[in-house]
C-alpha positions in Angstrom: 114.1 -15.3 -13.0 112.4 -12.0 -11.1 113.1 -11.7 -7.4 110.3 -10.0 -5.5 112.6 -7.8 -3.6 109.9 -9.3 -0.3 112.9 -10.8 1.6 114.1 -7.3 3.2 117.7 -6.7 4.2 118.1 -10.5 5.3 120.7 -13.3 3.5 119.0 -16.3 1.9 119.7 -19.0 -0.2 118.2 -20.3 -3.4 118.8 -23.3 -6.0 118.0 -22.9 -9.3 118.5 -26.5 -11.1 120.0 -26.3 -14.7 118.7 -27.2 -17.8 119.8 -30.8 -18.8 120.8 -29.5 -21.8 123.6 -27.3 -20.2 124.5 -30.3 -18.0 124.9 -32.1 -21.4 127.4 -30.2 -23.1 130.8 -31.1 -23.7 132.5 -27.9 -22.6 133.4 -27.8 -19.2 132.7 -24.0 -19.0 129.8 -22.3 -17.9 128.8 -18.3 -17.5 126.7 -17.3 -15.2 125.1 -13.6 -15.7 123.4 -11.5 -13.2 121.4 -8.6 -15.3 119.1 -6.5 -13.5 116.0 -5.2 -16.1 114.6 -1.9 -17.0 113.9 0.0 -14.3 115.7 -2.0 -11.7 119.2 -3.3 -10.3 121.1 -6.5 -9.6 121.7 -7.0 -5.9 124.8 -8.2 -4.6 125.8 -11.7 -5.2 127.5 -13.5 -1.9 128.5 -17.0 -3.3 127.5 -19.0 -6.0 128.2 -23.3 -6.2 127.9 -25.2 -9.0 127.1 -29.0 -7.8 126.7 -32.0 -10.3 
């Protein structure tokens, strides 16, 4: 996923859907991983929901 960086200092809200095959797993455990690339930085993270 590559954010645009065109939403300026302002909070906003996305959904990214899983895969199915994540939502298909038997372990009840997920990881989530924020890694910014070369060259570039992670922003800060505010809250994060998982919903089935």
């Amino acid at each position: 996923m590559a954010l645009k960086g065109d939403k300026g200092d302002e909070f906003y809200s996305v959904d990214y859907p899983l895969p199915e095959v994540l939502l298909e797993r038997e372990s009840d455990k997920l990881e989530l991983r924020f890694e910014a690339g070369p060259e570039s930085l992670a922003g800060g993270i505010y809250g994060v929901r998982l919903l089935r």
